[in-house]
Residue frames as qw, qx, qy, qz and C-alpha x, y, z in Angstrom:
[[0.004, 0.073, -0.032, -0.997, 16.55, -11.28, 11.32],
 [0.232, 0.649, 0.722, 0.062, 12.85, -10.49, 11.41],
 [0.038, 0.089, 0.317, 0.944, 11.37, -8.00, 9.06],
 [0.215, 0.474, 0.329, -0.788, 8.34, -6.31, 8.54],
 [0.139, 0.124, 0.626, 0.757, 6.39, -6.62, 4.89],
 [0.305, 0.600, 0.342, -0.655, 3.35, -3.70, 4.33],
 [0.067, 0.160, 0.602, 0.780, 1.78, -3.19, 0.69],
 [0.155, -0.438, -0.657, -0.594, -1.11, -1.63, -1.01],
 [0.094, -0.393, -0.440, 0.802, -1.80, 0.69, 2.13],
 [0.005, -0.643, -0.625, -0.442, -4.15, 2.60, -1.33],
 [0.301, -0.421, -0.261, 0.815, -4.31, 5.86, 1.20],
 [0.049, -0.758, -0.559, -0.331, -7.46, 8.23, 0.47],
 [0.023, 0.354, -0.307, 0.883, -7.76, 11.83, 2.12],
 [0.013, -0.040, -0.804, 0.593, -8.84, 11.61, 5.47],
 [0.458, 0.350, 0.307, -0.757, -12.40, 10.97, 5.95],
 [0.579, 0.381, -0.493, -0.527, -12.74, 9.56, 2.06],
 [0.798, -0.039, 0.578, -0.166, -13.79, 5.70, 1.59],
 [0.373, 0.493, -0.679, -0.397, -12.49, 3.15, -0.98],
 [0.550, 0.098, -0.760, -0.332, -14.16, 0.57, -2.27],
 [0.499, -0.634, -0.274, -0.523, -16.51, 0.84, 0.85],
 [0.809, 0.076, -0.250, 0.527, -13.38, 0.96, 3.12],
 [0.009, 0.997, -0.007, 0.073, -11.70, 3.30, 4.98],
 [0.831, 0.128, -0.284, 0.460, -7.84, 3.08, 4.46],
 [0.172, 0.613, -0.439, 0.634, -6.73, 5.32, 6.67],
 [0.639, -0.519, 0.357, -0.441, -8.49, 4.01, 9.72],
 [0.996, -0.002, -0.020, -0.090, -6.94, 0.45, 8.37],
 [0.482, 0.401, -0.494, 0.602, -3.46, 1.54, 8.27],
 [0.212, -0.704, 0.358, -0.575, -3.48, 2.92, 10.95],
 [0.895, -0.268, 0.060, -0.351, -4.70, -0.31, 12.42],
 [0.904, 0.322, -0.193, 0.206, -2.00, -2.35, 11.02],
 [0.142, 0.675, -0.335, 0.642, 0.63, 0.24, 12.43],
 [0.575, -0.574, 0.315, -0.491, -0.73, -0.63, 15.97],
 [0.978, -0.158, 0.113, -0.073, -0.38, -3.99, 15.89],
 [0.830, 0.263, -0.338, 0.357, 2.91, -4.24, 14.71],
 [0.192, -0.737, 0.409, -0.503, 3.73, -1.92, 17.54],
 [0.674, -0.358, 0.375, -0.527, 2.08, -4.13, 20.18],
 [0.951, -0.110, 0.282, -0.059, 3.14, -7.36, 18.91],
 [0.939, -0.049, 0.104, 0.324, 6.22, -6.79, 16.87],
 [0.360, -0.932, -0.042, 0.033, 8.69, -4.46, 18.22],
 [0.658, -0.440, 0.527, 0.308, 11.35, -6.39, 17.85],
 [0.795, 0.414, 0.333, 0.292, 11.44, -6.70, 14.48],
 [0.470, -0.416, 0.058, 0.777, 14.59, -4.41, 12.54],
 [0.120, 0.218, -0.194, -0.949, 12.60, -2.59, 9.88],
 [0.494, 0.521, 0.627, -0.302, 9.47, -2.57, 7.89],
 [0.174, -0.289, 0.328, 0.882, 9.22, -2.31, 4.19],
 [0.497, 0.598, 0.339, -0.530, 5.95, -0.81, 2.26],
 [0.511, 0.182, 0.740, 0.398, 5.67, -3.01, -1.27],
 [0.094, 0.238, 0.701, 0.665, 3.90, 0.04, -3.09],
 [0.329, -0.621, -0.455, -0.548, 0.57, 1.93, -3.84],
 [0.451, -0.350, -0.665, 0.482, 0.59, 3.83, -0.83],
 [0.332, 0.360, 0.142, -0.860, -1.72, 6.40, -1.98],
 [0.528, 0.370, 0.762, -0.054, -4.61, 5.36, -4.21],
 [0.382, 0.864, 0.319, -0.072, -4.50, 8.67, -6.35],
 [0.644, 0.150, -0.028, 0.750, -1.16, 10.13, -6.04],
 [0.115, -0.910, -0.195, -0.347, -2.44, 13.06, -4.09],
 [0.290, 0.590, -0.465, 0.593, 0.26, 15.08, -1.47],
 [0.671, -0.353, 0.173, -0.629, -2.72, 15.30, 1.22],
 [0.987, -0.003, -0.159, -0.032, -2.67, 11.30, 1.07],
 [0.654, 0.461, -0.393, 0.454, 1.29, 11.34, 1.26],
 [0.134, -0.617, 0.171, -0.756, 1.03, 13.25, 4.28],
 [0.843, -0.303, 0.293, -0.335, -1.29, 11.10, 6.32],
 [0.945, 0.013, -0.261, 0.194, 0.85, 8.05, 5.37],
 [0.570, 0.281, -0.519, 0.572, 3.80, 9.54, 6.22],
 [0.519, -0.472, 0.266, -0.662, 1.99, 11.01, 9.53],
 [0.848, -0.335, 0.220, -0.346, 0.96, 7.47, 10.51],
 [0.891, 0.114, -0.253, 0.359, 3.72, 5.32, 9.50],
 [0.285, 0.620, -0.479, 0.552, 6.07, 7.59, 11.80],
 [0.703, -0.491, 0.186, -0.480, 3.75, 6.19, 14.60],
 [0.902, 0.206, -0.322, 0.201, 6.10, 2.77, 13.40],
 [0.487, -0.798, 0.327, 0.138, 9.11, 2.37, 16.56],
 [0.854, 0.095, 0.435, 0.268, 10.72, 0.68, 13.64],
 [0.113, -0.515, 0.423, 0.737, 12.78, 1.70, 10.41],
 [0.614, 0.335, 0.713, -0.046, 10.91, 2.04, 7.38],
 [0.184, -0.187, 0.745, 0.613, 11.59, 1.35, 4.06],
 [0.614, 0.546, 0.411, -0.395, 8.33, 2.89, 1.26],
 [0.288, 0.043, 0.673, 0.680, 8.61, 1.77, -2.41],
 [0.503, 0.382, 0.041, -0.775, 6.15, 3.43, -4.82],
 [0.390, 0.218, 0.891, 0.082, 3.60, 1.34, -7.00],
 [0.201, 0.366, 0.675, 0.608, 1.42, 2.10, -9.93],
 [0.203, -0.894, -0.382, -0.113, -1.10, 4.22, -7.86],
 [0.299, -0.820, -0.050, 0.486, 1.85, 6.77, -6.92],
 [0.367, 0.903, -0.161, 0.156, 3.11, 9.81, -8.17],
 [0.753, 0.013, -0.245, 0.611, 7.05, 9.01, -8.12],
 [0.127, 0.400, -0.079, 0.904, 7.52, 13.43, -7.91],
 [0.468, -0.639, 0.113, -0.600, 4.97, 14.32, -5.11],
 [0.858, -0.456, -0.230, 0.043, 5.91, 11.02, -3.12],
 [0.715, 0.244, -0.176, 0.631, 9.58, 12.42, -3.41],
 [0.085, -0.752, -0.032, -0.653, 8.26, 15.70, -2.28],
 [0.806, -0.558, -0.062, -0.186, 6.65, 14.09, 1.10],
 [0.807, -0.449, 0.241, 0.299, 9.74, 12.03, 1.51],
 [0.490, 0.780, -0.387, 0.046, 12.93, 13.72, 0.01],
 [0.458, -0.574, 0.676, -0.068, 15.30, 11.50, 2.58],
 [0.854, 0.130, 0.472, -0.175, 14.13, 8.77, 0.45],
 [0.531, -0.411, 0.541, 0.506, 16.78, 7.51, -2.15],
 [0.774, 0.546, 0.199, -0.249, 16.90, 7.55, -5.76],
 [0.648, -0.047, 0.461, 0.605, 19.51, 6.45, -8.19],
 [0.334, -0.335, 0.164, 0.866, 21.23, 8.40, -10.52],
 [0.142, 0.181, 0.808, 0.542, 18.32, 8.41, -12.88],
 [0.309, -0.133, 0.186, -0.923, 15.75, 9.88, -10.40],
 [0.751, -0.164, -0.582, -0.265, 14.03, 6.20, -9.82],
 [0.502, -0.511, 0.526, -0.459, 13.28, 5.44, -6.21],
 [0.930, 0.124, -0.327, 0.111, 15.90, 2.54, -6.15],
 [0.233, -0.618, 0.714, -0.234, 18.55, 1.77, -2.90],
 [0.837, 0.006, -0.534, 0.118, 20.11, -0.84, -1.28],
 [0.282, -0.786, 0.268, -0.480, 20.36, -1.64, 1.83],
 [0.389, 0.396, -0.755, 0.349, 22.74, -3.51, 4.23],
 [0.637, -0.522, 0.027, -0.567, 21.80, -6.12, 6.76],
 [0.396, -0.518, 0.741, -0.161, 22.79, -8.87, 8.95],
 [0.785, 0.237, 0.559, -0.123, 21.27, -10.98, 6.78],
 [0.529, 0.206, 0.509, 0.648, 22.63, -9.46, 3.24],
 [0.063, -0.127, 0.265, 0.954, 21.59, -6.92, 0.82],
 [0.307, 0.601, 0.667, -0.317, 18.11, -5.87, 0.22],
 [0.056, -0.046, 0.296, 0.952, 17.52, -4.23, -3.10],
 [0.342, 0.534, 0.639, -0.436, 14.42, -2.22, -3.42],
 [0.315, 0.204, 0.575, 0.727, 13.15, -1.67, -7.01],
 [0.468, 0.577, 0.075, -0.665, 10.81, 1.38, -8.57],
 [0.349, 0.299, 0.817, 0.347, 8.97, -0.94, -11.41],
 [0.375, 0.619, 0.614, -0.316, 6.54, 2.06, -12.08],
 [0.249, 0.170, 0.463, 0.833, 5.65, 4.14, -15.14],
 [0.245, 0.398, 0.338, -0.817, 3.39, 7.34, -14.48],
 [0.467, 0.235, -0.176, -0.834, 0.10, 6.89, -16.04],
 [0.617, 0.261, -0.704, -0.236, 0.41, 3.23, -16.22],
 [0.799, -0.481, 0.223, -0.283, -1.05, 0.35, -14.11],
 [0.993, -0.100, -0.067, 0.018, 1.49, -2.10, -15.39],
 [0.488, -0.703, 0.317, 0.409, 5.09, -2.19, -14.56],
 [0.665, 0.708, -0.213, 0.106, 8.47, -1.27, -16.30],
 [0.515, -0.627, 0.420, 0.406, 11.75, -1.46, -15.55],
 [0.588, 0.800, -0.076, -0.089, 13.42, -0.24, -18.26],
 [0.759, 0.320, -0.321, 0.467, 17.50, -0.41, -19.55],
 [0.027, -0.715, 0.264, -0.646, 18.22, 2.34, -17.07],
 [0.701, -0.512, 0.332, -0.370, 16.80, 0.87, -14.17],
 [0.966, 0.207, -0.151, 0.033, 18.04, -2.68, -15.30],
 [0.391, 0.718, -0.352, 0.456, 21.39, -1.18, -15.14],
 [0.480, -0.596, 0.367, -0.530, 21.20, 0.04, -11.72],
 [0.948, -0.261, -0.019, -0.183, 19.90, -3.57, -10.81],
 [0.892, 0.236, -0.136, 0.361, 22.89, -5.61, -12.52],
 [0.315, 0.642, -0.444, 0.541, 25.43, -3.13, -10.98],
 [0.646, -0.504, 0.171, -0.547, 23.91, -3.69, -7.38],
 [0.994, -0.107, -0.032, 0.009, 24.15, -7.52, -7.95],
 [0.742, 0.485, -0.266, 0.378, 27.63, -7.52, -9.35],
 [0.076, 0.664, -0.458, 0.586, 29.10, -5.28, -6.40],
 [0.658, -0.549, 0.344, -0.383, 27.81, -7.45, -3.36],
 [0.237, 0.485, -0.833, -0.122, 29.33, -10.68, -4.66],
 [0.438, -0.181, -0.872, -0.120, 28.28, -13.82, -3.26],
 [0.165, -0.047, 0.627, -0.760, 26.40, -12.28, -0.53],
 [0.112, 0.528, 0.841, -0.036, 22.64, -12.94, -0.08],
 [0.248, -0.025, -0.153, -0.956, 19.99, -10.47, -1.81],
 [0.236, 0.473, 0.759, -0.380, 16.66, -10.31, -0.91],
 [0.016, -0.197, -0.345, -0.917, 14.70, -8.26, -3.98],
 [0.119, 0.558, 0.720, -0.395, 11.70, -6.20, -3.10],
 [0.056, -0.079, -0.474, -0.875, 9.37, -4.51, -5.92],
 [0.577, 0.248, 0.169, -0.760, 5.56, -3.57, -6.43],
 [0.800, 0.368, -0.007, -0.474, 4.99, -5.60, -9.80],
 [0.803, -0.293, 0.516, 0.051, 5.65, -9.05, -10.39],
 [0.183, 0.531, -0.661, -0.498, 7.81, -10.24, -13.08],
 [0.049, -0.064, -0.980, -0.184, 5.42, -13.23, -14.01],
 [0.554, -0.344, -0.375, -0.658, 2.16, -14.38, -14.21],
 [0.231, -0.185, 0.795, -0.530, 0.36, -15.70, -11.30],
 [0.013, -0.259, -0.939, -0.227, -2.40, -17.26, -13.18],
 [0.079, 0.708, 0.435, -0.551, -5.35, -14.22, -12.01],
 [0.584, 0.397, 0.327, 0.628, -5.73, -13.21, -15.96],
 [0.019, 0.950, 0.189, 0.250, -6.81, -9.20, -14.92],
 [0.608, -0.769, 0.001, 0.197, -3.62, -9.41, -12.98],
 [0.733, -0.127, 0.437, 0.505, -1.45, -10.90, -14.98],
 [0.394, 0.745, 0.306, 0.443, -2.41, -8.37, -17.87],
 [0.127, -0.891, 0.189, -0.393, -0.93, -4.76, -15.51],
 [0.831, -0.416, 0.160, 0.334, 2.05, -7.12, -14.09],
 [0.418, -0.512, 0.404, 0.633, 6.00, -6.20, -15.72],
 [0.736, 0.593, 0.198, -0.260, 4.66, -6.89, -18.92],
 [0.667, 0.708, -0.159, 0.167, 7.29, -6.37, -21.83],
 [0.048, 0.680, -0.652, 0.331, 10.31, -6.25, -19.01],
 [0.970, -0.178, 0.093, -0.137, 9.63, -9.73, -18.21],
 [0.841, 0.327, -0.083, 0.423, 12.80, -11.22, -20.16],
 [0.342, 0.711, -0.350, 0.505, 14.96, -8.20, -19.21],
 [0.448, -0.616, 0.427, -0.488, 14.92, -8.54, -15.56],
 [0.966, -0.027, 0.160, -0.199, 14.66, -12.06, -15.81],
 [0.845, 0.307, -0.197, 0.390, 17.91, -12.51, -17.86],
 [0.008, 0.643, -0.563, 0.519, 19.63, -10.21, -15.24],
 [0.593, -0.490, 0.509, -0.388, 18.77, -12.46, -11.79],
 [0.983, 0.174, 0.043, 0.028, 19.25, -15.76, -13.75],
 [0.533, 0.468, -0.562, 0.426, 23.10, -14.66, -13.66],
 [0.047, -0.526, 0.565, -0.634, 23.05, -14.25, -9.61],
 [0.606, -0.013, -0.796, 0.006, 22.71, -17.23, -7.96],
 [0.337, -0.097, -0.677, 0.648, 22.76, -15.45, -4.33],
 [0.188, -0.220, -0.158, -0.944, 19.31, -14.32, -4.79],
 [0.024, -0.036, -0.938, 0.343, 17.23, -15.81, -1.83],
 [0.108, 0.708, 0.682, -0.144, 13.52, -14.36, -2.37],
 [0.024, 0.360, 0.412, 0.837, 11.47, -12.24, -4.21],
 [0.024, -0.615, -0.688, 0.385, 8.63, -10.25, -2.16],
 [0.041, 0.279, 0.441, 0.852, 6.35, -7.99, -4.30],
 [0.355, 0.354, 0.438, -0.746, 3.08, -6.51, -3.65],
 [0.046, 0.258, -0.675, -0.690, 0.27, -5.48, -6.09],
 [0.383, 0.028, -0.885, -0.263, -1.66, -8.48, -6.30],
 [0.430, -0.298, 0.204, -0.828, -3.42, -7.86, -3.07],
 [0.944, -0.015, -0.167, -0.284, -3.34, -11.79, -2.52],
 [0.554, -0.606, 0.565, 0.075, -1.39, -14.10, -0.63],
 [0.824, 0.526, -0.194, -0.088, 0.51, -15.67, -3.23],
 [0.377, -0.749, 0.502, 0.211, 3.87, -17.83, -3.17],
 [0.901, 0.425, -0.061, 0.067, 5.57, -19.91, -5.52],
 [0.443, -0.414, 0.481, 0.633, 9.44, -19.80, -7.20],
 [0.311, 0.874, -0.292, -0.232, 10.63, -17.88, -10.10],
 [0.660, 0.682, -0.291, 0.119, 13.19, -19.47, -11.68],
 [0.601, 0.027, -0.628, 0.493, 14.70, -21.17, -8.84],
 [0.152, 0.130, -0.338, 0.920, 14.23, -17.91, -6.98],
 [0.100, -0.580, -0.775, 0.230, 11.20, -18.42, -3.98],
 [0.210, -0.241, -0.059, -0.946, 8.65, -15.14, -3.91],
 [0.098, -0.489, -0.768, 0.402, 5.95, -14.22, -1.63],
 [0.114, -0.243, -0.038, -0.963, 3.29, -11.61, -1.44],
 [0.007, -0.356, -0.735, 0.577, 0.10, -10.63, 0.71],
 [0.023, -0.755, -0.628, 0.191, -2.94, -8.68, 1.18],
 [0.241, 0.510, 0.047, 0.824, -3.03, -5.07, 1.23],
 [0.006, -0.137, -0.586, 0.798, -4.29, -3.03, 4.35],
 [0.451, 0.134, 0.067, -0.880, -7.40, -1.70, 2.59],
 [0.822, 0.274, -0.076, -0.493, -9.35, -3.91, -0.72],
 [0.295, -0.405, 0.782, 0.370, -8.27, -7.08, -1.93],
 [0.552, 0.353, -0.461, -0.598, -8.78, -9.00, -5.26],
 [0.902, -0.003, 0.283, -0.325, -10.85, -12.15, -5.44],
 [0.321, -0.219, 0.809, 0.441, -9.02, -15.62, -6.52],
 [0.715, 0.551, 0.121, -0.412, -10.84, -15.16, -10.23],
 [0.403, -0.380, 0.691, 0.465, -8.76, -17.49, -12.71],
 [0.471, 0.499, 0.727, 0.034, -11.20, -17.18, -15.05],
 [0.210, 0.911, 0.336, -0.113, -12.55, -13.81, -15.59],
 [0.676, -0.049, 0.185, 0.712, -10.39, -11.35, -17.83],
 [0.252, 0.613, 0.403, 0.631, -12.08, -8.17, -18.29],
 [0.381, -0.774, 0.164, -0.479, -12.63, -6.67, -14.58],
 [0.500, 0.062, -0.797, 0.333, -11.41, -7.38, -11.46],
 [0.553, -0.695, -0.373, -0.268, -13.56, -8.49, -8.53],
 [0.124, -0.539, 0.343, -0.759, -12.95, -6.44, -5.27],
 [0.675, -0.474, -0.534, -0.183, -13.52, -7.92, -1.82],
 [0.533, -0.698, 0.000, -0.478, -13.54, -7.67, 1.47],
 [0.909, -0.214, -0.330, 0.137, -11.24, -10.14, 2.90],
 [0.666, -0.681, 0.005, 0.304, -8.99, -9.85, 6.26],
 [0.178, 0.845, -0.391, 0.318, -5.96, -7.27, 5.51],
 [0.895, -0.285, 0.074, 0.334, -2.74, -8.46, 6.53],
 [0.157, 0.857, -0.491, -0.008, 0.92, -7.84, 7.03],
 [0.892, 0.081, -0.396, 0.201, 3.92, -10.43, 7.01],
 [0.566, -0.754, 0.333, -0.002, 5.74, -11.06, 9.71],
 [0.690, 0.629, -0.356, 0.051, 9.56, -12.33, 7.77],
 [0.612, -0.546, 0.542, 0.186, 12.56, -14.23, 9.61],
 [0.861, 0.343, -0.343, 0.155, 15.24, -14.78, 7.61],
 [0.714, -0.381, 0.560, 0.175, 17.98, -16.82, 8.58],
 [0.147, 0.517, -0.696, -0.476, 21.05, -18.29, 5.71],
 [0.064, -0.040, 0.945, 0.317, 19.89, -21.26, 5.33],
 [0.074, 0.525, 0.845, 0.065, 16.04, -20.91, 5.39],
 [0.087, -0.068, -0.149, -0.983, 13.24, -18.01, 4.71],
 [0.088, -0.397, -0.889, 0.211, 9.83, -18.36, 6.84],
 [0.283, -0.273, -0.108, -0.913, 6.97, -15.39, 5.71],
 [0.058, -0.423, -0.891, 0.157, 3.98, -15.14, 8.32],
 [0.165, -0.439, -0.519, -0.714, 0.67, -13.88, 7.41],
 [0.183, -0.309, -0.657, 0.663, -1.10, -11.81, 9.74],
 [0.143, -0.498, -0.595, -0.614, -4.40, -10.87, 9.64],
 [0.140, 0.171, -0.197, 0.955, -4.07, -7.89, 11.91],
 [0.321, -0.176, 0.107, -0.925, -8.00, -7.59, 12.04],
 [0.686, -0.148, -0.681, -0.211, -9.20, -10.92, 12.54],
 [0.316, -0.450, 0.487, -0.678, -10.75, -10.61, 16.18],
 [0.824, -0.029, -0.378, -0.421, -12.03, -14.65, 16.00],
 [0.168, 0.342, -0.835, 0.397, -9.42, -15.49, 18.94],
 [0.757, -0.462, -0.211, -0.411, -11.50, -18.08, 21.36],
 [0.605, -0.764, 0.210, -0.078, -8.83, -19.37, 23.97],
 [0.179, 0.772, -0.609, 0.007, -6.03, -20.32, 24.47],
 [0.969, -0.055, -0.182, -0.156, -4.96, -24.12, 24.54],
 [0.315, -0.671, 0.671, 0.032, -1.64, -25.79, 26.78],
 [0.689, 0.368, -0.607, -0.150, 0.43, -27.81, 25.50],
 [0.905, -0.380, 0.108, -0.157, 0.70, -31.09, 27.02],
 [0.173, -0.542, 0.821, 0.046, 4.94, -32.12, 28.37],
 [0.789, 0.205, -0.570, 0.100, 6.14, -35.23, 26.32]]
């Protein structure tokens, strides 16, 4: 199965720069290319922050240019959205019984659960008993199938201290002592972090990427700001398969192609 993974899209009103940027002419960019190079793929899912303010106007133009997608796609909200006006934009868009934009979703490959980690007003994540709930009932009903979790904010540090400080914070342990019962959890993929990052969790591999717009220098030092830059925006390009799980990084605006080289027959 190949997937699609988008985050931190950060969506300004039209015309409006960030962080001397213009994210709407970079989505938009991103959007083309997966057209034109990956068509095939069965869905596409947006890790988060996909406005930059929580404005409606912003909501609008995302959901304007992500319909330009020939794919099925799957937006989570992140610390920079309003959970109520994104709900507005997109009411088709699930929520659990709590009013938390949380589904699952059924593939050829297993179960995908998508989480809502956010807390209005707050950059760092929650996931409270409520959601928690939700989670552990999800796991428990698919049985030994495969789950894939996607979420905005990691449940760990990554070692970036301005990051690690507006990550899950205090729902570290809770979420943690729920996937440490379900063995048939095959990857984590988060946003956020606006860095290509991979590692394991507790047994359990995790990826993340770029964002379309800014991204955040590798500072492992510095703990009081975080440094903004300029590097190549990217989406993953995902194949899973049961027995393996292969994320590629595409940097969507990198125009540095120089030719093209044959391979030489063994």
């Amino acid at each position: 199965m190949k997937i699609i993974q988008v985050t931190d899209t950060h969506l300004m009103p039209r015309g409006t720069e960030l962080n001397g940027l213009n994210p709407i002419e970079r989505l938009e960019a991103c959007i083309a290319s997966i057209t034109e190079l990956h068509s095939d793929a069965e869905l596409c899912i947006i890790t988060g922050d996909l406005t930059d303010r929580g404005d409606s106007d912003a909501y609008n133009d995302f959901r304007n240019i992500i319909q330009n997608l020939s794919i099925p796609y799957y937006p989570l909200i992140g610390n920079h959205d309003h959970r109520e006006i994104f709900c507005e934009v997109f009411p088709h868009v699930p929520r659990d019984e709590h009013g938390f934009v949380q589904q699952m979703l059924k593939t050829t490959v297993g179960r995908f659960l998508l989480l809502d980690t956010v807390e209005h007003g707050r950059d760092w994540g929650v996931y409270c008993e409520k959601r928690a709930a939700w989670l552990r009932s999800q796991l428990e009903s698919v049985g030994d199938e495969p789950v894939y979790l996607f979420m905005h904010h990691p449940p760990f540090n990554i070692g970036i201290p301005t990051l690690d400080r507006i990550n899950l914070q205090e729902d570290k342990l809770r979420i943690r002592q729920i996937v440490n019962d379900f063995p048939n959890i095959k990857h984590l993929f988060f946003g956020h972090v606006h860095r290509p990052v991979s590692g394991s969790w507790h047994g359990i591999p995790f990826s993340t990427l770029r964002g379309t717009n800014h991204q955040v220098q590798l500072d492992l030092k510095t703990e009081d700001y975080l440094s903004i830059s300029h590097e190549s925006p990217a989406y993953c390009v995902i194949l899973l398969e049961p027995q393996q799980t292969t994320v590629h990084f595409n940097d969507y605006l990198d125009d540095s192609f120089y030719t093209k080289c044959r391979l030489t027959p063994e």
